[in-house]
MITIVEX-38334 format. One line per 4 residues: number of its first residue (from 1); for each residue x, y, z of C-alpha. Coordinates in nm, 4 decimals, decimal comma. Layout:
N
NUM> X Y Z  ...
This chain:
405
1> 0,0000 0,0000 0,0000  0,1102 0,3271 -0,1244  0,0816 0,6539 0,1175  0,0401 1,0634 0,0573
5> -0,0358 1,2974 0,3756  -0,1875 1,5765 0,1979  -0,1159 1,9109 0,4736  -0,2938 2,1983 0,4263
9> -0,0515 2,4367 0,6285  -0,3095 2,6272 0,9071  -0,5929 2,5238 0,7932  -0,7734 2,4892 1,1353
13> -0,9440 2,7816 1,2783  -1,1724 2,9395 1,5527  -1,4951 2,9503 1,5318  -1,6214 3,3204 1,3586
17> -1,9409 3,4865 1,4490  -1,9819 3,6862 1,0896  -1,9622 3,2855 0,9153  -2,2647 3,1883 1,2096
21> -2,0293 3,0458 1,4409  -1,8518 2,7946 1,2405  -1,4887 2,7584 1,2039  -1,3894 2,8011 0,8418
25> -1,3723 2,4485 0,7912  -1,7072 2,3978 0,8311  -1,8158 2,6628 0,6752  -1,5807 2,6052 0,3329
29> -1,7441 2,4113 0,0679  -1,5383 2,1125 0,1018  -1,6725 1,7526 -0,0234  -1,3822 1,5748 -0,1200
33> -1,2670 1,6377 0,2388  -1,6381 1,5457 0,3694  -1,6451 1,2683 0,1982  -1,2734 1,1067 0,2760
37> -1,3966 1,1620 0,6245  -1,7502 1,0002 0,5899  -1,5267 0,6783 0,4160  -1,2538 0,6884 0,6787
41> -1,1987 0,7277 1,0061  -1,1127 1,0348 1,1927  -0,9624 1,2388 1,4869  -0,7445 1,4807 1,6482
45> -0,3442 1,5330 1,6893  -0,1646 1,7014 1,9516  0,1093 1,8663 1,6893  0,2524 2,1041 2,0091
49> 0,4487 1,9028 2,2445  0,4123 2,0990 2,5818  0,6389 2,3761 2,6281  0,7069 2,3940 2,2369
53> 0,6012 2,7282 2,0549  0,3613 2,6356 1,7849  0,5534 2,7080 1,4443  0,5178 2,4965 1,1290
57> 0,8499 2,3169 1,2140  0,7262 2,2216 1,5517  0,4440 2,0825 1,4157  0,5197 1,9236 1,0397
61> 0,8159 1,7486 1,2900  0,5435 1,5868 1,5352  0,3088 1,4997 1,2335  0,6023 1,2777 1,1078
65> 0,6017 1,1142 1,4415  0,9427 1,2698 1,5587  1,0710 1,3378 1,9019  1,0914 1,7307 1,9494
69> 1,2474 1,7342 2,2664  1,4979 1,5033 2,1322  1,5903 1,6609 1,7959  1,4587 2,0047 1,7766
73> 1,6870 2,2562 1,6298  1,4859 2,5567 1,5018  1,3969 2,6238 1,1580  1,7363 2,7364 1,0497
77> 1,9145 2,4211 1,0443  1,5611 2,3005 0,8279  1,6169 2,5721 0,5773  1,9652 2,5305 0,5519
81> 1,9564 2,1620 0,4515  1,6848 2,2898 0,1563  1,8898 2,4944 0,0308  2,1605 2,2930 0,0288
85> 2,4305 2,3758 0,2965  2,5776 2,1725 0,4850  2,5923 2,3053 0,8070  2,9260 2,2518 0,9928
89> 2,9735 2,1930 1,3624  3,0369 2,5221 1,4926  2,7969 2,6682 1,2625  2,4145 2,8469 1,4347
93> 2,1880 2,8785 1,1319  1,8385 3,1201 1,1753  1,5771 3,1765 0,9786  1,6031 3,5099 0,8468
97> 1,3167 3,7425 0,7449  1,3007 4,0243 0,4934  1,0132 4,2040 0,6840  0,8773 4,5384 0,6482
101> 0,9184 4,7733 0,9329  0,7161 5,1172 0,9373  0,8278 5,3912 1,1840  0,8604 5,1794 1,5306
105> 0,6340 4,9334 1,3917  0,6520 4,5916 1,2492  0,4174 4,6395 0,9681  0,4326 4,2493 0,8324
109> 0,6774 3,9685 0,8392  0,6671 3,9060 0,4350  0,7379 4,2615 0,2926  0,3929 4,2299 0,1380
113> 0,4986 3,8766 0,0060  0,7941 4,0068 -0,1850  0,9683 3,7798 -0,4561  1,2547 3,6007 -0,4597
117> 1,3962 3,7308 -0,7427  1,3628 4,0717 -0,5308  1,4333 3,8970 -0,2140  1,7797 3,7747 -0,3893
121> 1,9113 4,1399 -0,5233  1,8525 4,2237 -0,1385  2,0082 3,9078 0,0364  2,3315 3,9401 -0,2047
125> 2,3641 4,3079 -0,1105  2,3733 4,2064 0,2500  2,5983 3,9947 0,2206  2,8664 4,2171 0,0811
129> 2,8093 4,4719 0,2876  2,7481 4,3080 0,6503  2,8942 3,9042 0,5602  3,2721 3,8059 0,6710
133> 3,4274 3,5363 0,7944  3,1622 3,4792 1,0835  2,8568 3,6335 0,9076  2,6582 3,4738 0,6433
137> 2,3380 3,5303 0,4546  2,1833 3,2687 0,1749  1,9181 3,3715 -0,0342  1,5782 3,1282 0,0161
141> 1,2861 3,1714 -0,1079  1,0671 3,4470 -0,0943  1,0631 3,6126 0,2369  1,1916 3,3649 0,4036
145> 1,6045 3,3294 0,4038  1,8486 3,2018 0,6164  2,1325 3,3403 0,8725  2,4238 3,1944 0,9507
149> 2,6618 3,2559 1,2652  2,9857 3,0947 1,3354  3,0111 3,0363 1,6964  2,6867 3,1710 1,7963
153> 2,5171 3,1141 2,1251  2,1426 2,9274 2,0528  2,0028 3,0049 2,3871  1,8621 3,3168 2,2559
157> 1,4941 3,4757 2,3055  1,4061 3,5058 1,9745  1,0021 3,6470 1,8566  0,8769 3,5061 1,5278
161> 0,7764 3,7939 1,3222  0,4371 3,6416 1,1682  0,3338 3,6581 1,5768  0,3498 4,0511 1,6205
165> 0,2004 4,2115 1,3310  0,1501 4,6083 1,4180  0,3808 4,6010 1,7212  0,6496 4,7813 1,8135
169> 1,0090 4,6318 1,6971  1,2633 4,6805 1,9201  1,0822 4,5581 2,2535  1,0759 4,2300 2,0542
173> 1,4574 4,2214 1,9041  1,6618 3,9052 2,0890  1,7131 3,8446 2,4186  2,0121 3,6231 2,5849
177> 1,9099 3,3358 2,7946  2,2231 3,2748 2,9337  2,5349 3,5122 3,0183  2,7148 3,3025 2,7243
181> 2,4782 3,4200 2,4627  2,4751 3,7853 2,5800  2,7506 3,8453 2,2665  2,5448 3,6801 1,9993
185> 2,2307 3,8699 2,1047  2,3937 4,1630 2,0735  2,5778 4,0702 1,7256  2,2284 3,9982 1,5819
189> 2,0891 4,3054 1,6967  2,3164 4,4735 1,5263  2,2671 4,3512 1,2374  1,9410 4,3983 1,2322
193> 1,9519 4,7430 1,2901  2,2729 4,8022 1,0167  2,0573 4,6088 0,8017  1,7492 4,8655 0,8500
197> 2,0323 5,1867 0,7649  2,1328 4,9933 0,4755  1,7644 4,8848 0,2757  1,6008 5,1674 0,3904
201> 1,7772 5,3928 0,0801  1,7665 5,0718 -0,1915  1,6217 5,1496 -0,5126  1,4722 4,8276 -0,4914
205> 1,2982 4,9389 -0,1810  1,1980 5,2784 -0,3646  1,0705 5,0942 -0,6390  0,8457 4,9056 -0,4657
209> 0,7568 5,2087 -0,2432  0,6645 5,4001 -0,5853  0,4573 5,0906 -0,6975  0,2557 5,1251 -0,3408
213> 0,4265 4,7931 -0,2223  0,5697 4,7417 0,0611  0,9375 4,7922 0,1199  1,1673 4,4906 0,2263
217> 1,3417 4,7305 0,4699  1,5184 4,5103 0,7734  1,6035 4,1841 0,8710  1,4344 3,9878 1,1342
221> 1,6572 3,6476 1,2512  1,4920 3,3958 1,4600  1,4502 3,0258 1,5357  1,8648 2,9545 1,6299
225> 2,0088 2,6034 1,5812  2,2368 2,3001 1,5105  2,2372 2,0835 1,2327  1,9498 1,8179 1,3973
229> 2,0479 1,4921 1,4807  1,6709 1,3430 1,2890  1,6724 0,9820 1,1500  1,5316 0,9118 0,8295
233> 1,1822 0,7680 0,8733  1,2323 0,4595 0,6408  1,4372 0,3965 1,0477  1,0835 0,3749 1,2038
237> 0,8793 0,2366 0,8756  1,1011 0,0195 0,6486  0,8069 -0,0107 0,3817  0,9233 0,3297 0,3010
241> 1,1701 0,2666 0,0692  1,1570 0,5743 -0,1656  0,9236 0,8867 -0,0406  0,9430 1,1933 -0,1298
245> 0,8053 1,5834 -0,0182  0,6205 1,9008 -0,1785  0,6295 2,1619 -0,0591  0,7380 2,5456 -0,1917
249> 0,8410 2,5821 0,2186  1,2124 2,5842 0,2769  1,1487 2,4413 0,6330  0,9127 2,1056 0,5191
253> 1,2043 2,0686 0,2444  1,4302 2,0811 0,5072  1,2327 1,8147 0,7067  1,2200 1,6526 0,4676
257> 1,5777 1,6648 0,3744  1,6493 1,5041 0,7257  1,3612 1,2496 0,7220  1,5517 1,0720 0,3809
261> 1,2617 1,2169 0,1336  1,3707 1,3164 -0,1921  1,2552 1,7070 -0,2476  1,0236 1,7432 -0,5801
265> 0,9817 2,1007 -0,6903  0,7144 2,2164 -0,8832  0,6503 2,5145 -1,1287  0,4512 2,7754 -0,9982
269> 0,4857 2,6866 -0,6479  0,4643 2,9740 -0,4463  0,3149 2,9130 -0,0798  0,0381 3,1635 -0,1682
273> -0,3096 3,1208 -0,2736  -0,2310 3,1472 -0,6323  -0,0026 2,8434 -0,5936  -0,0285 2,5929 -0,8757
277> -0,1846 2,3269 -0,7563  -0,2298 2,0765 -1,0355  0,1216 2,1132 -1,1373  0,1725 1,9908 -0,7734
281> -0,1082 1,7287 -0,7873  0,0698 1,6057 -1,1328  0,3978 1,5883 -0,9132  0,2418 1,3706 -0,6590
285> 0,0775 1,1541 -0,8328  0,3830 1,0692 -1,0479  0,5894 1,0183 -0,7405  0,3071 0,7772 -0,5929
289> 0,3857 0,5904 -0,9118  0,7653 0,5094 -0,8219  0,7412 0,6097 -0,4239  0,5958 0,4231 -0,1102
293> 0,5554 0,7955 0,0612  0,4464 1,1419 -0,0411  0,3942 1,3884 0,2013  0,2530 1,6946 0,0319
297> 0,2594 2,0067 0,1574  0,0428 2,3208 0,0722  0,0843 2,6349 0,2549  -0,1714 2,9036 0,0998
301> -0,4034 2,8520 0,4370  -0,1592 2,9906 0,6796  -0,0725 3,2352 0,5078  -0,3768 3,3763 0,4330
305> -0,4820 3,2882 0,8576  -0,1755 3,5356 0,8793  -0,3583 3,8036 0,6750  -0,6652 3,8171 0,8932
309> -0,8322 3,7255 0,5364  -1,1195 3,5380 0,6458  -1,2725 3,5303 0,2599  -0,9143 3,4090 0,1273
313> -0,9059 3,1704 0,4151  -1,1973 2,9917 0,3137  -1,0626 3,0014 -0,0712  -0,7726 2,8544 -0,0264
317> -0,9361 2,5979 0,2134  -1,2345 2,4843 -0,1116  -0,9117 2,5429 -0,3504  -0,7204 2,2552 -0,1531
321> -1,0375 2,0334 -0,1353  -1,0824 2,0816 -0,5092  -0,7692 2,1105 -0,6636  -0,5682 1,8560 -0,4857
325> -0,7583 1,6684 -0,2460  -1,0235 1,5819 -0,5356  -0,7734 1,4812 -0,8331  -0,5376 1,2853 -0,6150
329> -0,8626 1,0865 -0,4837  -1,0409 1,0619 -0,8037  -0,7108 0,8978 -1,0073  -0,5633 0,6855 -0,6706
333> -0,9077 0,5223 -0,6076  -0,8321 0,3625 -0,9659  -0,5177 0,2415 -0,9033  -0,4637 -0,1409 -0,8474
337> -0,2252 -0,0970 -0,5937  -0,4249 0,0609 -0,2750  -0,3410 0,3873 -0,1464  -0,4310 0,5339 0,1919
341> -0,4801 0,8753 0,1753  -0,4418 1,1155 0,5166  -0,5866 1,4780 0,5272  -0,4780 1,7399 0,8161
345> -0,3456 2,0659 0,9008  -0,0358 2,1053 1,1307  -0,2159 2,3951 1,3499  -0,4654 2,6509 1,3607
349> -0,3751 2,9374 1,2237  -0,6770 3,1493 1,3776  -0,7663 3,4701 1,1496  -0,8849 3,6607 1,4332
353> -0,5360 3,6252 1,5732  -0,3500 3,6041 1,2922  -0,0515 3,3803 1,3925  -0,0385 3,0193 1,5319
357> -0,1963 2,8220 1,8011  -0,0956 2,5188 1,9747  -0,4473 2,3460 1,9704  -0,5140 2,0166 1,8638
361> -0,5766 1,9668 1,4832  -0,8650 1,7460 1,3001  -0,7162 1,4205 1,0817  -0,8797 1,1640 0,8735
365> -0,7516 0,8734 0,7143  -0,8840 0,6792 0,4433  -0,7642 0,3757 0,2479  -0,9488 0,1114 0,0292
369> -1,1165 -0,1724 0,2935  -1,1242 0,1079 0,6374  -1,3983 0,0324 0,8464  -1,5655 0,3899 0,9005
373> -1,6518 0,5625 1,1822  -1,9407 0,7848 1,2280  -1,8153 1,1552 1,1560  -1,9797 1,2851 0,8631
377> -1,7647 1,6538 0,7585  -1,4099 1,7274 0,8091  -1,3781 1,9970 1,0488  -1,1958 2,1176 1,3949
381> -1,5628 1,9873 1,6137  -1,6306 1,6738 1,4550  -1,3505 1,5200 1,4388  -1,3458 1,4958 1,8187
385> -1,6439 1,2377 1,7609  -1,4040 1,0261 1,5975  -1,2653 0,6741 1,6751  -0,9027 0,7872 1,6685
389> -1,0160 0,9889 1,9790  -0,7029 1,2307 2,0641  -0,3437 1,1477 1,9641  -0,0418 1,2555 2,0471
393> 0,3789 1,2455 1,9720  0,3864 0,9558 1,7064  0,0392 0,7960 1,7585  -0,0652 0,9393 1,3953
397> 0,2156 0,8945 1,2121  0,2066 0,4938 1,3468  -0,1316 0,4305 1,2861  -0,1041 0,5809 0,9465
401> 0,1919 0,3659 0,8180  0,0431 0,0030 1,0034  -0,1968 -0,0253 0,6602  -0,0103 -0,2296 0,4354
405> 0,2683 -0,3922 0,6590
């Protein structure tokens, strides 16, 4: 038996009183979804170990059954194996930010979703004018790129910029944790206020200021770590001989880097809502063909959750349920060889709050031959009528995998 985890990246939600008091998932026109969870079996996943802040790392990790306390590194190290660095020993990598600040503000953590080809003219000039010997910036994708320190100090206090929309900046710049990392704190605060001096005159920057876009204007570094010490999951399942992972997120290619899943990427990818998802549908499916594993990853949903966009929200939530969840369905069902199909997000990504919570998410799983339960729609309050009850740590990921052994 083949399998695909199909993620839609903060999908859940609170409940909204304009949409009658229904999350967004049950409010979405969703029937593919509705109907893999009438078929199948459903319930919910802890994907927030206690005392773990609730980023998409944290919880893609725990949806692959792995042991955050154990190998938890921050996003950096994730992003740097995407890209393709090899991280050395003595090397702290961060996930690094092109954000735009306004006055003493942090206006948005995505320089109103600036490009990469944009994003790369910036990065570069960084580099030459702030990079040495200890000092490194790489060029990801989007807003999202990467820091590396030699030597730094990870036991830093470091805010996630998609958190504090609209607040004040330099209450929320890093923190030591220990007297050790009182130097790198410093060193990155630096450099994010050199970088501020030095964007804040690009004409990259005024050109997007003239087009009424927002400028990429300072760095933001966050999430410090070591290259993870992560085992590749064929360890834990050995039917997974050859899997591979979708995603246009550095991070989940990063995880997925670590986890021994080849990295497919896809035209017109972009981790927004106008991401192209048939050409990433097509990409599954074709790697279903030759692989025992897909996990596909789709990441419009959060992002939108980190708008506030309630109407995009729910468009990106009936765009997942009919551009991928659908097709994949409607051509696996066919297939002689079975494949058993799992449908979650990795947190709530609440509109009204517009950044991530730690609550548990809603999962189904269907395959050819599963004896259903009784839950009838896919959403955040039904699924905690279903037989899976509440999971937790590698429960899922376990249960998931036992169909075929």
């Amino acid at each position: 038996m083949k399998h695909i985890i199909i993620l839609g990246d903060g999908m859940a939600d609170w409940a909204v009183e304009s949409l009658g008091g229904k999350t967004l998932l049950q409010y979405a026109c969703t029937p593919y979804m509705d109907k893999l969870a009438q078929m199948g079996r459903n319930g919910r996943l802890i994907t927030v170990p206690s005392g773990f802040h609730p980023g998409s790392e944290v919880a893609n990790m725990s949806v692959l059954g792995y042991d955050l306390p154990t190998v938890y590194e921050g996003r950096g190290a994730l992003e740097a194996a995407s890209i393709g660095i090899d991280l050395q020993p003595d090397e702290m990598a961060m996930r690094c930010n092109l954000i735009c600040v306004e006055g003493e503000l942090l206006k948005n953590h995505s320089s109103g979703h600036i490009s990469t080809e944009e994003a790369d003219v910036l990065i570069q000039y960084l580099q030459d004018k702030l990079g040495n010997d200890r000092v490194r910036f790489y060029t990801g994708v989007q807003y999202r790129h990467l820091l590396i320190i030699k030597g730094g100090n990870k036991a830093l206090d470091c805010t996630p910029p998609h958190d504090v929309p609209l607040k004040p900046f330099r209450p929320l710049m890093v923190k030591p944790l220990s007297e050790e990392a009182v130097e790198t704190a410093e060193l990155l605060n630096e450099l994010i206020l050199k970088s501020q001096e030095l964007l804040k005159d690009h004409p990259l920057n005024k050109k997007r200021i003239a087009e009424g876009k927002d400028p990429a204007n300072s760095i933001w570094p966050w999430s410090p770590g070591y290259r993870p010490q992560m085992a590749a999951l064929s360890a834990s399942f050995p039917q997974i001989k050859k899997g591979a992972v979708i995603s246009a997120v550095d991070l989940i290619n990063g995880i997925g880097y670590y986890a021994g899943l080849r990295r497919i990427a896809v035209e017109g990818a972009t981790g927004l809502y106008d991401t192209n998802y048939e050409n990433k549908v097509k990409a599954a499916l074709a790697a279903l063909r030759t692989d025992d594993f897909v996990y596909l990853h789709i990441e419009a949903s959060d992002e939108a959750g980190h708008e506030g966009n309630i109407d995009l929200k729910i468009k990106t939530i009936e765009n997942l349920d009919a551009r991928a969840i659908g097709p994949i369905y409607e051509a696996v069902k066919q297939w002689e060889e079975p494949v058993a199909i799992a449908v979650l997000p990795d947190h709530p990504t609440p509109c009204k709050l517009r950044t991530h919570t730690a609550e548990p998410v809603p999962f189904l799983i269907w395959y050819p031959g599963i004896v259903p339960d009784d839950v009838q729609t896919f959403d955040e309050v039904s699924a905690c009528n279903g037989v899976y009850g509440l999971m937790k740590g590698d429960e899922f990921i376990r249960e998931f995998m036992r169909n075929g052994q």
